[in-house]
MIVEX-53669 format. One record per atom (N, C-alpha, C): residue in one letter; x, y, z. Coordinates in steps of 0.05 Angstrom, whole numbers, plus 32768, in hexadecimal, padded with zeros to 4 digits. Each point is the difference from the previous one (the first is absolute). Layout:
BEGIN
aXYZ
...
! end
This chain:
BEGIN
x7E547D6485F2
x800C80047FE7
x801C800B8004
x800E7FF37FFC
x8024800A7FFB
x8009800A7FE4
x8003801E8008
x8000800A7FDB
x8030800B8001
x80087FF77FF8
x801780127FFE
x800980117FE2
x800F800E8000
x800280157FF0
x80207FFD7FF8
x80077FFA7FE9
x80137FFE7FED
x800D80097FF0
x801780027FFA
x800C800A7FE4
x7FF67FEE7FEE
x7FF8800C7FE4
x7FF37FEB7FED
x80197FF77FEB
x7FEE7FF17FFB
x801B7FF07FE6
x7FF280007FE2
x80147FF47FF7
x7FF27FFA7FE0
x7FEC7FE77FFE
x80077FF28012
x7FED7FE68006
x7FE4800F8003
x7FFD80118010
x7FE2800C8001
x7FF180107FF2
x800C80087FE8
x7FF880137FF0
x7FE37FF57FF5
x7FF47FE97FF6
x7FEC7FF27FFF
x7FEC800D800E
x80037FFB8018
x7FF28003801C
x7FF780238001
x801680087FF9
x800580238006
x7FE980087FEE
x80057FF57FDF
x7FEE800C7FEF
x7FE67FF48003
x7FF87FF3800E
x7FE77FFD7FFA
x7FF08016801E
x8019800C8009
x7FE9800F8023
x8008801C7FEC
x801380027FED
x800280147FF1
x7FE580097FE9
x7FF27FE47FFA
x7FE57FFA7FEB
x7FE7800B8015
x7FFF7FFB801F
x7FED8003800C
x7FFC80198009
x801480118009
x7FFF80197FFE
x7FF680077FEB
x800880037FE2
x7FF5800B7FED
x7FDE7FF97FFD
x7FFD7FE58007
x7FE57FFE8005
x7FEF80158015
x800E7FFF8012
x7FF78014801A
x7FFA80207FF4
x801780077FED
x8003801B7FFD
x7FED80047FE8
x7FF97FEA7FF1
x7FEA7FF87FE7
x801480107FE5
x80127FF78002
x801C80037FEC
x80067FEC7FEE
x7FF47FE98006
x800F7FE37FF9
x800B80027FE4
x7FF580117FF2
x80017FFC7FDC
x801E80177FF8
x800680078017
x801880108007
x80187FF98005
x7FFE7FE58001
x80227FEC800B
x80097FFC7FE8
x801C80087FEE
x80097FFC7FED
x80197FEA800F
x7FFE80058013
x80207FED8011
x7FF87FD47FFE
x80117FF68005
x80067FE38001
x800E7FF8800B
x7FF87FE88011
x800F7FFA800E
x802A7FF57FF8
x7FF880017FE3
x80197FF27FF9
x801080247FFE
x7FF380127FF9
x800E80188005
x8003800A801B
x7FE97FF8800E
x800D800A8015
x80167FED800C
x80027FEB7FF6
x80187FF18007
x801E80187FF2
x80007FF97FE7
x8019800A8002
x800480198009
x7FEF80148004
x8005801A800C
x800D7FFA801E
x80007FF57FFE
x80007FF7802E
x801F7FF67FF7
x80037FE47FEB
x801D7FFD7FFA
x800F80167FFC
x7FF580197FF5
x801380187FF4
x8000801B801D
x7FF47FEE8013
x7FFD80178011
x7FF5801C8008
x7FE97FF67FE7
x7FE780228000
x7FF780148020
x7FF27FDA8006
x7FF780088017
x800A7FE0801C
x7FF280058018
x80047FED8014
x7FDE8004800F
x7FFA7FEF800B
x7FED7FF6800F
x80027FF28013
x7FED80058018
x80037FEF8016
x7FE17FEE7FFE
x80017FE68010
x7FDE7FF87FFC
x7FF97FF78019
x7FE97FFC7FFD
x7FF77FF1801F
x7FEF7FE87FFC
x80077FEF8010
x7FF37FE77FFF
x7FF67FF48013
x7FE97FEF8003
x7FF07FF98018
x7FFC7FDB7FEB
x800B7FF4801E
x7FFC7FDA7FEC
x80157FFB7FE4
x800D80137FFE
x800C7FF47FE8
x7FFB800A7FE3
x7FE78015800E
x7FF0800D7FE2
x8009801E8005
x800C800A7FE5
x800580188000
x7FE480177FFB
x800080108014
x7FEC800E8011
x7FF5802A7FF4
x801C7FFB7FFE
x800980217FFD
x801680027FF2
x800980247FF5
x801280017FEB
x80078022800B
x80197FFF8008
x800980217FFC
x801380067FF2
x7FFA80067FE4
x801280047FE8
x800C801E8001
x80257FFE7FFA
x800B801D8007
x80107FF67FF5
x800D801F7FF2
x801480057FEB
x801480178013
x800F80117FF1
x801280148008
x7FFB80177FEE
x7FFF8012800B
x8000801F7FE7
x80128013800D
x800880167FF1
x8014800E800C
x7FED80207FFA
x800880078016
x7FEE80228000
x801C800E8009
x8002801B7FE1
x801D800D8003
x7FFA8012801E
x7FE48002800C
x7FFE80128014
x80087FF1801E
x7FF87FE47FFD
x7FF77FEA801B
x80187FEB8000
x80137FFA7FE3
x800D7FED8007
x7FEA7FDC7FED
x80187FF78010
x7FE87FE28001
x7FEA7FFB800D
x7FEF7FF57FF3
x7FDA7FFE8009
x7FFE7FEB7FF7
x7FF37FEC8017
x7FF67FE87FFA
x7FE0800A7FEA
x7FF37FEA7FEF
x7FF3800F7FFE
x7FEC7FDD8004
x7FE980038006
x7FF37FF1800C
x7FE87FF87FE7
x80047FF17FE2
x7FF57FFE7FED
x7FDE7FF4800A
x7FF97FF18012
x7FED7FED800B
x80037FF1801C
x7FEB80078010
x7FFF7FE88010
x7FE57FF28001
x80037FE77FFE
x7FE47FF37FF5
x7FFC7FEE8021
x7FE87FFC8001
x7FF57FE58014
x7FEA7FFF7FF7
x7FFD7FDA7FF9
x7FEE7FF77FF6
x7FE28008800D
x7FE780037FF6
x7FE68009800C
x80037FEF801A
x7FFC7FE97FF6
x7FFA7FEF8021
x801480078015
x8013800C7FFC
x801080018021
x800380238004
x7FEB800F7FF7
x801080158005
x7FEA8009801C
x801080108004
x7FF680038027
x80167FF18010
x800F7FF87FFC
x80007FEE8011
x802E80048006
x800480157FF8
x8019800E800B
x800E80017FEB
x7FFE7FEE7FEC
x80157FEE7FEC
x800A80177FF2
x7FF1801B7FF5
x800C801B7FF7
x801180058013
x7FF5800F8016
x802080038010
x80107FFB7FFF
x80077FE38001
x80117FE77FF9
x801780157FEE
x7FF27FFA7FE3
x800A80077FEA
x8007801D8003
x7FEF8010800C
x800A801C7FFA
x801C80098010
x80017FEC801C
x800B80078011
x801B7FF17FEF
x80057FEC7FF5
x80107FF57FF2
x800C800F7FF1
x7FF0800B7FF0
x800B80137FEE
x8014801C8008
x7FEC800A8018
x800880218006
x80277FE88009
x80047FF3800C
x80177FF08010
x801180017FE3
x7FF97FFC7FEF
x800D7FF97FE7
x800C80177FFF
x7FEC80197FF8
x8006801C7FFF
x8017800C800D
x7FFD7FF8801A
x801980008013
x80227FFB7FFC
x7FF37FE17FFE
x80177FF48001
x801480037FE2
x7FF5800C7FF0
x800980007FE7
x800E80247FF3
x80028013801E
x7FFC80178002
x7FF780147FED
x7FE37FF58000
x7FED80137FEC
x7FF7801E800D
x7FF880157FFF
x7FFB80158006
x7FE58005800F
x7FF77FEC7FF4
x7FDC7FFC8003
x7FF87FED7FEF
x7FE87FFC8002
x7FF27FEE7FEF
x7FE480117FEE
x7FF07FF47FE8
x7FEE80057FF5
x7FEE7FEC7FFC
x7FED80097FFD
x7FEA7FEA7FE7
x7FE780197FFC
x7FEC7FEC7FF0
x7FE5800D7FFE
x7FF27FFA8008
x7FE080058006
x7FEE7FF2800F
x7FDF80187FEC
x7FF27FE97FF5
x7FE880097FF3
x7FF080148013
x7FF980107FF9
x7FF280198017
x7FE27FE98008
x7FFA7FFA7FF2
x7FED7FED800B
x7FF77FE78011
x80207FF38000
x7FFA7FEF8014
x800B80058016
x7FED80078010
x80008009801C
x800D7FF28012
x7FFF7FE37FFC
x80097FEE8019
x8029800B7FFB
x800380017FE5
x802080047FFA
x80078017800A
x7FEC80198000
x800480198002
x80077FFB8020
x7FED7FF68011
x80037FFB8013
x801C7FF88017
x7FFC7FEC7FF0
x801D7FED8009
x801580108000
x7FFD800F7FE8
x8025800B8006
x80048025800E
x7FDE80098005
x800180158015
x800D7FF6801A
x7FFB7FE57FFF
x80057FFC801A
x802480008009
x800E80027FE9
x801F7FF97FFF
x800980237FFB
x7FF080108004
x800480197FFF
x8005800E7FEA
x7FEE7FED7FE9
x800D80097FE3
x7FFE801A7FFE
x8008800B7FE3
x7FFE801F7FF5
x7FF07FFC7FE5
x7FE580027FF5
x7FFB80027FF1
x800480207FF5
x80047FFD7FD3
x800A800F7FFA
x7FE480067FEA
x7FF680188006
x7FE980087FF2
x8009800F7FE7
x8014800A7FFB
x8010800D7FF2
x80107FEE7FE4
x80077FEA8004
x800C7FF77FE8
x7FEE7FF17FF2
x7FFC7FFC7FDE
x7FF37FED7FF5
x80087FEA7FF4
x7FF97FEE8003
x80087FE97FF3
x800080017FDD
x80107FF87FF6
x8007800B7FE3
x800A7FDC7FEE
x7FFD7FF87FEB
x80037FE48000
x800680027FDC
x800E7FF67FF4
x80007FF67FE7
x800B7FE27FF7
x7FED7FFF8007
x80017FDE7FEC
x800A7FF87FED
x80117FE97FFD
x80057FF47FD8
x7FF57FE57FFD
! end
């Protein structure tokens, strides 16, 4: 299997939202997606956020969705909204892929650091990113208001 890893386009947004639908399945959220693919189209035209993807055959595989935030303490922070891989390929590096993609982004774009979240529950995620020497933060709460 030959998988490579991409800047994504608007052409893929299709593709994007539906590994964006399966996560929420995964996370048992589904009734939680207010987004579309025709919105998430123009947000991407207006420059909200950027994503890289990965593909194996021609079929888009994986999704690491990232935006920019500014922390008056840190500067610029990538911030790492999602990274998805479809059930059937995961094991099999294609996160790396994407994460390693991303942190490069971080870099190259002179961000301070990077962020995201990860559910205290799923272990395999928790996992994965001990291994990149993360810092989990026991101390801040996630806080959210919706319209």
């Amino acid at each position: 299997m030959n998988v490579i890893t991409r800047q994504g386009t608007r052409h893929d947004i299709p593709s994007v939202f539906e590994l964006v639908k399966e996560l929420a399945i995964y996370e048992k959220a589904l009734d939680q997606i207010a987004n579309t693919p025709d919105r998430m189209a123009q947000d991407y035209d207006d420059k909200l956020y950027d994503f890289f993807v990965a593909e194996a055959d021609g079929k888009i595989i994986g999704l690491s969705l990232y935006y920019f935030r500014y922390s008056t303490w840190k500067g610029k922070r990538l911030y790492m909204e999602d990274i998805i891989v479809t059930e059937a390929m995961r094991g099999n590096g294609i996160g790396k892929l994407l994460f390693d993609a991303t942190v490069q982004a971080a870099r190259d774009t002179n961000c301070t650091g990077m962020m995201w979240q990860v559910l205290n529950w799923n272990v395999s995620a928790v996992g994965f990113y001990r291994k990149y020497g993360t810092r989990f933060d026991d101390e801040w709460v996630n806080c959210n208001l919706d319209f």
